[in-house]
N, C-alpha and C positions, 0 to 999 in steps of 0.2 A: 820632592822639594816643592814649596809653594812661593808664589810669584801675584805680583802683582800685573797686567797686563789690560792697552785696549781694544778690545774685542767690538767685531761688527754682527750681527745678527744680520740675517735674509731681508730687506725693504730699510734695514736701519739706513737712517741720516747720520746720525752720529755714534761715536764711541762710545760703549760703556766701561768703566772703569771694574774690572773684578779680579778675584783672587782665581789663579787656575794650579792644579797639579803640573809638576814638569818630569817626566820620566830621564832619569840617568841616560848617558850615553850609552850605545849598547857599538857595534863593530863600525868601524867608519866614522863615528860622530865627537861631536865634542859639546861640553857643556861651557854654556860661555855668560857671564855676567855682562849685562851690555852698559854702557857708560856713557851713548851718546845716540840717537837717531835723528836722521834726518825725513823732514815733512815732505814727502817726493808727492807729485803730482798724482801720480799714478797710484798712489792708497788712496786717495778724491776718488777716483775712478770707480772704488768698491762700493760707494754709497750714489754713482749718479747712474750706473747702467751702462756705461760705456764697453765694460768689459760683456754684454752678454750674459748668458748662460754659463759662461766661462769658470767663473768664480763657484767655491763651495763656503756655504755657510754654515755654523761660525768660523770665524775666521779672528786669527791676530793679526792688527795690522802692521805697520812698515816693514818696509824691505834695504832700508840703507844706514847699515849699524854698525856700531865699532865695541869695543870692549875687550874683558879679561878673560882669557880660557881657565878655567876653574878646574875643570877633568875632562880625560879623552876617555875614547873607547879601544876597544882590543884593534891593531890594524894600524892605526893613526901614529903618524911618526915627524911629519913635518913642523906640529906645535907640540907644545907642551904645558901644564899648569903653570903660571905667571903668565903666557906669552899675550904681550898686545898683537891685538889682529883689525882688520879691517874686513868688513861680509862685504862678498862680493852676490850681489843680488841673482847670478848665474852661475851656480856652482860650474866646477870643471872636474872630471874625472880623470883628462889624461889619456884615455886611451881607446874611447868613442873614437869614429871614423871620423868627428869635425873636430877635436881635440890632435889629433893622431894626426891629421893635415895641417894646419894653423889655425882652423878657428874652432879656437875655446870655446866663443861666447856662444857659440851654436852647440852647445856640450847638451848630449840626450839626457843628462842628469835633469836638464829643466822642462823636460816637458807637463809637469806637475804646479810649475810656482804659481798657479793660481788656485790651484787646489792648496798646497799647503801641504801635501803629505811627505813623509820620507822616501826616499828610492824605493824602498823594500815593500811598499802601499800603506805602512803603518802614521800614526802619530804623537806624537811626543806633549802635546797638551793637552789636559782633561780637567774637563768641569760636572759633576752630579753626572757621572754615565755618561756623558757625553764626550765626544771625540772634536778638537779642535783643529785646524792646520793653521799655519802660520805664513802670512804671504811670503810669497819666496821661498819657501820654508823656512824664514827666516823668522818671520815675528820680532820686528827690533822693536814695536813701543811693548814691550816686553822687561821687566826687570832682569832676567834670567830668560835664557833657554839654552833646548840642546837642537842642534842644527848637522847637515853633513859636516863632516871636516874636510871637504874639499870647496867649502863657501867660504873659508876665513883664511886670510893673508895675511901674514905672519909681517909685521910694521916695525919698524924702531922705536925702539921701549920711551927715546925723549919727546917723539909728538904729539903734541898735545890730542888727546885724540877726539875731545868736541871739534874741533875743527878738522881731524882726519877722514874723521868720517863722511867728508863729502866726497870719497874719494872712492867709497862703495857703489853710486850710481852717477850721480850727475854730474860730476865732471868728470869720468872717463865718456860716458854719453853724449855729451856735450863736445868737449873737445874730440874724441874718434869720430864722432858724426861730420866734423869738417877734415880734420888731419887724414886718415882712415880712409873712411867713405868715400869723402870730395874730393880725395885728392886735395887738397889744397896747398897751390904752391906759387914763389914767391912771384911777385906783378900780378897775380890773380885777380879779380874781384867777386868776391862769395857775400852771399844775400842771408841774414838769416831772419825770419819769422819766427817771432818769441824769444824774449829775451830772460826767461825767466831762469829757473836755475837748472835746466840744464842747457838753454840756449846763448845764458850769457856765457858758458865753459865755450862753444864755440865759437861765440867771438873772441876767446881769447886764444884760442886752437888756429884760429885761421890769422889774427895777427900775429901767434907767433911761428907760422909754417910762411909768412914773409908778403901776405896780402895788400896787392896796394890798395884796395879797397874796400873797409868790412860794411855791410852797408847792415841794419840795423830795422827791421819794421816791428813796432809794438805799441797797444793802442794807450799803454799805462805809462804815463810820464817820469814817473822814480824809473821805472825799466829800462825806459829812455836813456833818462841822464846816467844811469848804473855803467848803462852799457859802452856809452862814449867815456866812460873812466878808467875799463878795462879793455880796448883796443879800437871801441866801433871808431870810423872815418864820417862815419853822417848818420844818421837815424831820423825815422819816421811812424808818423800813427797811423799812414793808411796807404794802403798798399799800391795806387796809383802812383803817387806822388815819388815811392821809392822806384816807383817804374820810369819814370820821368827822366829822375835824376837817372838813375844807370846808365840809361839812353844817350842820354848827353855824357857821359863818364866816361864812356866806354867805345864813343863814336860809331853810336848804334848798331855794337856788336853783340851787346849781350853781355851780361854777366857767366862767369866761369863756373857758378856753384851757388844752389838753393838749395839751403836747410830748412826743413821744416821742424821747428820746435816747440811749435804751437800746444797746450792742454789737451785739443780733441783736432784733430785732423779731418776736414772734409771736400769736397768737390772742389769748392770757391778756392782753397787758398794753394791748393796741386795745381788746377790751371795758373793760378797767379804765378807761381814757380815756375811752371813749365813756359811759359810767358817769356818771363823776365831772363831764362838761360838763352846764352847765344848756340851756334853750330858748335857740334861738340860736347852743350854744357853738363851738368850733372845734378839732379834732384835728389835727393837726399831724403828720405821718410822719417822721422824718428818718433813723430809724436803718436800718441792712442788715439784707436777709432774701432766701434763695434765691427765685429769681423765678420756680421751677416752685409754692415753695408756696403754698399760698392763706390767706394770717395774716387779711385783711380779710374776716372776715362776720358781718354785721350786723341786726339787725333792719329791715328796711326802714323798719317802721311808724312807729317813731322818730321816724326822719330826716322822715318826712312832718310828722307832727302836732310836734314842735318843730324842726323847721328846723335840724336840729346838719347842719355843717361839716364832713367830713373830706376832709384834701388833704394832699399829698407836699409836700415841698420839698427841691429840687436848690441848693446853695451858699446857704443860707437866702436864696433868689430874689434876693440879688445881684447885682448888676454888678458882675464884680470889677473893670475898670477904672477906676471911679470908685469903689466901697465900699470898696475893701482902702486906698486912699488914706484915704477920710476917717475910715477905723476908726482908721487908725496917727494920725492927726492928734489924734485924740479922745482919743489913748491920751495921745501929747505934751501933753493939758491937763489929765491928769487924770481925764477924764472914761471911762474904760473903765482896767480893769486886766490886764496883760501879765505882769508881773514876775513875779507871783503867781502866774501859773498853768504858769510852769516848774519843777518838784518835782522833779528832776533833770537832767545833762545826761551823755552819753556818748561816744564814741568811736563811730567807725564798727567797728572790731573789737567791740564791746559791742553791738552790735545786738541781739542776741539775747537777750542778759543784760538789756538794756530791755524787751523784750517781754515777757520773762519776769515783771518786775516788775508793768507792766502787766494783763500776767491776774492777779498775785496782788492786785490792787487798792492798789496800793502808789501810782502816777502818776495825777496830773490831766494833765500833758503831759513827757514826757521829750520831749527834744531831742539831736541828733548834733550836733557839734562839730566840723566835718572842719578837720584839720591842715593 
């Protein structure tokens, strides 16, 4: 089957637009028509180095897709042709030892989504002889592909799913990263850095786990005002000044909880978090940073005599098979906002022209629209 798809090459800056083969599903997979992807931060990543050595090239890129199951493979039993689904950018197998205890999102299945490849070390898109993977192994600026079937979550056939599909990454991320992670609970006050699309999900994660104080640092003005629309209490451009205000908020305790949601993660804005928590507090990591450099270091002593927190979070420690479910359910009552955090939508030919927007801080979440 042939597809249209955008593709990164080795040094590339930008997407090329090309036609690739897509191999059937073969045991465990499923073929799936995509209908919607979303512009994550983290395909930016493929073209600036952040990732390292990490990455294999070529590559298709996004990782946060929604769409129609077309055909499964021998094996797969949870979906079936028609069903709407949501990709969960971290497949879950079930039966790994971090699936098998409660955390999915640490599922062995993903130790590959920057290579692209299947479980099995295979790949499912091909250009002139060439071998493709697909981020995530998902590839959602993809017209089509075939992916595990244990990446796609089975949705209610009425959501619309341009807008469901942010339910694939950044706002389980976002929101888990305060709910989750931070613990976040209610009189808290949690900090978060970056309010882009998946940091404004945390602001909305921590106002509604009952936060008396969302406090909001970001240096881009729409981000700003975005954020104080969906729950922040104050926001700020620069990170003293949110330091200030805490100070005085909190009666020079300290804030409960810093998330980091920053694009690229390093030295400067860990200490500013680890800073800004009181005794007890909790640091939160979510954002990318090359994995040779060393962003976390910290005063020991700290950590000893007030007990402060710091810890990662992978898909804001979700399950996506059951969370990507009851985020979209929460969204259908009202209770989480979706609508709102699509600020554009594009064409798969415009990919670039999104990403572009993206850096100039113009998107909370663009979105692909595949024809």
């Amino acid at each position: 089957m042939k597809t249209r798809a955008a593709v990164l090459e080795e040094g590339s800056k930008e997407f090329d637009i090309v036609e690739l083969d897509v191999d059937e599903p073969k045991v465990g997979e499923v073929h799936i028509k995509f209908t919607a992807a979303g512009l994550c931060h983290s395909d930016l990543h493929l073209t600036d180095g952040v990732y390292g050595n990490s990455p294999r090239y070529p590559i298709v890129g996004g990782h946060e897709g929604a769409g129609i199951i077309e055909s499964v493979g021998p094996g797969v039993t949870h979906v079936e042709p028609g069903d709407h689904v949501v990709c969960s950018f971290m497949p879950s197998c079930g039966v790994c030892r971090y699936c098998a205890s409660g955390h999915s999102n640490l599922c062995n299945l993903g130790a590959n989504i920057l290579k692209g490849n299947m479980p099995d070390g295979t790949f499912r898109y091909h250009r002139d002889g060439r071998d493709l993977g697909g981020m995530c192994m998902l590839g959602t600026f993809s017209e089509r592909a075939t992916i595990p079937a244990r990446s796609a979550v089975k949705v209610d056939p009425w959501l619309p799913l341009d807008v469901a599909v942010l339910a694939g990454c950044g706002v389980p991320t976002g929101w888990g990263s305060a709910v989750n992670a931070g613990g976040v609970k209610a009189g808290d006050t949690a900090v978060i850095y970056g309010s882009g699309g998946v940091g404004i999900n945390s602001v909305q994660g921590a106002a509604h786990a009952g936060a008396k104080y969302v406090v909001v640092v970001d240096p881009v003005e729409f981000k700003r005002e975005t954020a104080m629309a969906l729950g922040a209490t104050h926001v700020f451009a620069d990170a003293a000044d949110a330091a200030a205000k805490v100070n005085e908020l909190t009666w020079g305790e300290g804030a409960d909880q810093a998330i980091l949601t920053v694009g690229v993660v390093d030295e400067v804005v860990v200490r500013q978090a680890f800073d800004i928590v009181g005794k007890g507090g909790t640091i939160v990591v979510v954002g990318q940073a090359n994995p040779e450099n060393l962003t976390i270091q910290l005063p020991s002593a700290m950590f000893t005599r007030n007990e402060k927190v710091i810890r990662g979070a992978q898909f804001g420690s979700c399950n996506p098979q059951h969370d990507i479910i009851k985020l979209l359910r929460l969204w259908n009552t009202g209770g989480l906002k979706l609508d709102e955090l699509v600020t554009k939508t594009y064409t798969l030919d415009q990919v670039n022209e999104g990403y572009q927007d993206l850096k100039d801080g113009k998107l909370i979440r663009g979105v692909i629209v595949h024809q």
